[in-house]
C-alpha positions as CSV (number, residue, x, y, z in Angstrom):
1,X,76.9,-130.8,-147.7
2,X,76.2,-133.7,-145.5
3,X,78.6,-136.6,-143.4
4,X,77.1,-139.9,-142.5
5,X,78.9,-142.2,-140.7
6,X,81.3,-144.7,-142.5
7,X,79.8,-147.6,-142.0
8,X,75.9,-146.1,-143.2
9,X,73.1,-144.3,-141.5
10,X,71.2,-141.2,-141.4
11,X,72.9,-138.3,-143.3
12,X,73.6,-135.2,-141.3
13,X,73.1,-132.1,-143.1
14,X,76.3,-129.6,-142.4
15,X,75.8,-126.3,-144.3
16,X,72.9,-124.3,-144.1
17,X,73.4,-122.8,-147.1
18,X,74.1,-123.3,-150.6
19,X,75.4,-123.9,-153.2
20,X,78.1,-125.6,-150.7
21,X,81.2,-127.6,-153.5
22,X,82.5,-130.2,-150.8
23,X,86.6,-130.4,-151.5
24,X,87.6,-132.5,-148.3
25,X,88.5,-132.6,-144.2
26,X,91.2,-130.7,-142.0
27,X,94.0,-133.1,-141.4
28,X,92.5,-133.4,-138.2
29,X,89.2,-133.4,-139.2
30,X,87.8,-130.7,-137.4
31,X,86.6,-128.6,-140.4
32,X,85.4,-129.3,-143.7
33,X,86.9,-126.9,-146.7
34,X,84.4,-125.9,-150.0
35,X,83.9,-123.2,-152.4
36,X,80.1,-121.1,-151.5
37,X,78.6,-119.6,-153.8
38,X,76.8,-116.5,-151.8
39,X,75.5,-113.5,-153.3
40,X,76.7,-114.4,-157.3
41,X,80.6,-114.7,-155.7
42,X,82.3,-118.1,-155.6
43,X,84.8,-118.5,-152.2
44,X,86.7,-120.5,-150.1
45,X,84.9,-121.5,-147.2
46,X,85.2,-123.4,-144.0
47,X,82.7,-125.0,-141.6
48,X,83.1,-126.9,-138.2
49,X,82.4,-130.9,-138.9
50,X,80.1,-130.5,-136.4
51,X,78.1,-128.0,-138.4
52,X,77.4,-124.7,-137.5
53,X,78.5,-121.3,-138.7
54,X,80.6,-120.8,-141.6
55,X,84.0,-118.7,-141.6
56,X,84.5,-116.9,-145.5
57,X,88.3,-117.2,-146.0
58,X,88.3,-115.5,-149.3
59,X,87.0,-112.2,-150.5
60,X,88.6,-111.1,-153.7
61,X,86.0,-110.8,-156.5
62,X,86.1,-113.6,-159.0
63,X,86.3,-117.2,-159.0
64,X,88.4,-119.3,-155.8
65,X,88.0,-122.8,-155.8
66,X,89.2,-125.9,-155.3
67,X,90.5,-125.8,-151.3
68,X,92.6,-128.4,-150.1
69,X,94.3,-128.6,-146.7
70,X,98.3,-129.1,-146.4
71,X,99.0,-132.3,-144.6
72,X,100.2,-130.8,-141.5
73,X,96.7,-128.4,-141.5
74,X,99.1,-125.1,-141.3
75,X,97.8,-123.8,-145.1
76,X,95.0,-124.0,-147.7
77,X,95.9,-124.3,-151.3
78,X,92.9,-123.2,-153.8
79,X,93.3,-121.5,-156.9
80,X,91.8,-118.3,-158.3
81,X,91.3,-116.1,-161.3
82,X,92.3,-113.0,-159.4
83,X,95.2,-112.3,-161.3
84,X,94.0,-112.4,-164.7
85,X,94.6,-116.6,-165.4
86,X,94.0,-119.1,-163.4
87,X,96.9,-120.0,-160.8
88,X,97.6,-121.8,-157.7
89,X,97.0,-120.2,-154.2
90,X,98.4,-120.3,-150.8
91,X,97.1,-119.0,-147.7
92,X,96.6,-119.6,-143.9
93,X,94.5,-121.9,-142.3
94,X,92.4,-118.9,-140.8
95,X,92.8,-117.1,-144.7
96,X,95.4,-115.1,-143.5
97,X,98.8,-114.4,-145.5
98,X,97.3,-115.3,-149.0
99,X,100.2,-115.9,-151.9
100,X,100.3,-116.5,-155.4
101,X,102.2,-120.3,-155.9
102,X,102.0,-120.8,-160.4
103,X,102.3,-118.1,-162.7
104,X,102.6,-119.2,-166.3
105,X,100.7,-119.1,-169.8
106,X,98.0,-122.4,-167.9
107,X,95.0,-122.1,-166.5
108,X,95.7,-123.9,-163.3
109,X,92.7,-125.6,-161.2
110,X,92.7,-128.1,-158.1
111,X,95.7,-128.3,-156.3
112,X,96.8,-131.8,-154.1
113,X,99.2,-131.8,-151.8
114,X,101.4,-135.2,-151.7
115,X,101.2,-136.2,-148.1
116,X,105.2,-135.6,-147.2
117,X,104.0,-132.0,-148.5
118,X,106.8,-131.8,-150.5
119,X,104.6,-131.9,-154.0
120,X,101.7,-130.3,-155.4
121,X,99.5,-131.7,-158.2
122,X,97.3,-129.8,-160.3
123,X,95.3,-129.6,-163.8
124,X,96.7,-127.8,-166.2
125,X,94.2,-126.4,-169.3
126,X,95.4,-125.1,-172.4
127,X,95.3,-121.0,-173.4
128,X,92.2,-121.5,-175.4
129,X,89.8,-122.3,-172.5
130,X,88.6,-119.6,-170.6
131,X,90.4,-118.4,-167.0
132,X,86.8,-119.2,-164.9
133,X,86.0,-122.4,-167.1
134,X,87.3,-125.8,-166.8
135,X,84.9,-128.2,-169.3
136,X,85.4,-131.6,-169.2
137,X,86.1,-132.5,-172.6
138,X,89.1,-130.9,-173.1
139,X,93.0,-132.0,-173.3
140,X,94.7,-131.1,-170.1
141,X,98.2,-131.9,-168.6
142,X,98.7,-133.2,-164.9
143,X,101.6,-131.4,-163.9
144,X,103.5,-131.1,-160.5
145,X,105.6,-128.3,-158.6
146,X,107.4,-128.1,-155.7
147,X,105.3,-126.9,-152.7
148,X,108.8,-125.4,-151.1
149,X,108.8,-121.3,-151.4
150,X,109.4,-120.4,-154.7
151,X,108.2,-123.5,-155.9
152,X,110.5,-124.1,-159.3
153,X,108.9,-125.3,-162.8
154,X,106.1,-127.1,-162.8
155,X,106.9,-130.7,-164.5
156,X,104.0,-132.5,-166.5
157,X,103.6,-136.1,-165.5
158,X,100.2,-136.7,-167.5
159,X,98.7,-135.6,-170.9
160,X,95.1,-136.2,-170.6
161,X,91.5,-135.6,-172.1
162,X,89.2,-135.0,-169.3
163,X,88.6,-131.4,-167.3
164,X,86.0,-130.6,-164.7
165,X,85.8,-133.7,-162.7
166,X,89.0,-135.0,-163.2
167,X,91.1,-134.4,-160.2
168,X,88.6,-132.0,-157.8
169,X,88.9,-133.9,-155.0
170,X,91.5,-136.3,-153.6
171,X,89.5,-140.5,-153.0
172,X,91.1,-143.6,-153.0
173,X,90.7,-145.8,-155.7
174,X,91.8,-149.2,-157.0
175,X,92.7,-147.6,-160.4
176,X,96.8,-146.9,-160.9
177,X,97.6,-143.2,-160.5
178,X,99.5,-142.1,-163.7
179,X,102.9,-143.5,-164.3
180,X,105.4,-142.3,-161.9
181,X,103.3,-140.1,-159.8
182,X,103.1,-142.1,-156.9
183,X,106.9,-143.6,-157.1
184,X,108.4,-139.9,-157.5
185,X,106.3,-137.5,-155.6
186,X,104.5,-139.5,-153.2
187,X,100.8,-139.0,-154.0
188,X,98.2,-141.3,-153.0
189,X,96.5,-142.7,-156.2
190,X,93.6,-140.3,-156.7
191,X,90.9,-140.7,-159.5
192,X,91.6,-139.9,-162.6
193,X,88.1,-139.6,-164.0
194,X,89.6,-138.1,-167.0
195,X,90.9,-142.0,-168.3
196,X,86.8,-142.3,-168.5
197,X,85.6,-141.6,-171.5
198,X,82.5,-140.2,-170.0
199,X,80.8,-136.8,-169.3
200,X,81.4,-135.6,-165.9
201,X,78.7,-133.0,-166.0
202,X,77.8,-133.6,-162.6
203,X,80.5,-135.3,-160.5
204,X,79.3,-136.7,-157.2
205,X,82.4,-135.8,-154.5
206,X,83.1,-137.8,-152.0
207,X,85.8,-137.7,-149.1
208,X,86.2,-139.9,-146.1
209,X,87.2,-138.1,-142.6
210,X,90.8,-138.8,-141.7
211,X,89.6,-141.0,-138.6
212,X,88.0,-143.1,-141.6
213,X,85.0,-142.7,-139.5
214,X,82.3,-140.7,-141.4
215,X,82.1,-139.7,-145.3
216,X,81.5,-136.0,-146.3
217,X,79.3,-135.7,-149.7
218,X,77.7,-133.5,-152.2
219,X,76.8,-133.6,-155.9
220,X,78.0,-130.9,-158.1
221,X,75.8,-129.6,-160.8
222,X,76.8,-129.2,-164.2
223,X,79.7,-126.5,-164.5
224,X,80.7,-126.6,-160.9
């Protein structure tokens, strides 16, 4: 993974190792969160923005991905195949005090916490696609839950074709978010690649610090 500054320059590379799946900043944007692959095991990861040594955060065996900070920086929500299915996770900023948040018939990938952190949006893929695979031609449903303890039903807001690519990580874009999601639950429009009819085999992913001062990047390879 690299940052450069917002406004162009030199790239500055920022893991040592790889392969390093960017997924976005710290609230406060000390850290940068991603899923390592080290030693054939996918994990959560997080590294100083500064570069330096990274901290593991997960050790289960199997598939975590998708990390995303809460908006107040207290908790990372990821998901994981480490109950069977895929389902939404919880845990600590330091990885501490991990928790199971969905538990239902879906493979569930990529969660986004609404900036009130009140809402969480994820993908939701059908029974016939495989716990640890999310292709990207495949119909999904956008679906939301409340990120207060217990969490509730999930509710489905969109019905989509897409997969991999569609929601991985949160950018600002001038495309309308689907209908309602932004006026009910508060989310900043986030691309919806999945409204492309296009392969996202290798989905470049972008996120800008929250200073708006430098832009963390990587390119996914196909399958990531």
């Amino acid at each position: 993974m690299y940052t450069v500054p917002i406004e162009g320059g030199t790239p500055r590379r920022i893991t040592a190792l790889g392969p390093s799946y960017l997924h976005g900043w710290s609230p406060d944007g000390r850290f940068l969160v991603y899923t390592g692959e080290r030693n054939d095991e996918f994990d959560v990861y997080r590294i100083s923005a500064d570069g330096g040594e990274e901290t593991r955060l997960t050790t289960t065996p199997g598939l975590d991905d998708g990390p995303e900070y809460s908006p107040d920086g207290q908790y990372i929500y990821f998901n994981s195949v480490r109950s069977g299915t895929m389902q939404i996770w919880r845990m600590r900023a330091d990885g501490s005090a991990q928790e199971q948040v969905t538990s239902d018939q879906y493979n569930n990938w990529f969660p986004h916490v609404s900036p009130n952190g009140q809402w969480i949006a994820f993908l939701s893929f059908m029974q016939d696609v495989a716990p640890s695979d999310h292709p990207f031609y495949k119909p999904v449903y956008l679906r939301v839950i409340s990120a207060r303890e217990g969490g509730g039903i999930a509710r489905v807001v969109a019905y989509v074709y897409g997969g991999q690519g569609t929601i991985n990580v949160p950018v600002l874009v001038a495309r309308q978010p689907a209908a309602g999601v932004r006026q009910q639950y508060g989310f900043t429009p986030f691309a919806l690649m999945a409204s492309c009819r296009t392969s996202c085999t290798s989905t470049p992913k972008l996120a800008i610090a929250p200073s708006a001062s430098c832009l963390a990047l990587g390119q996914s390879p196909p399958g990531s």
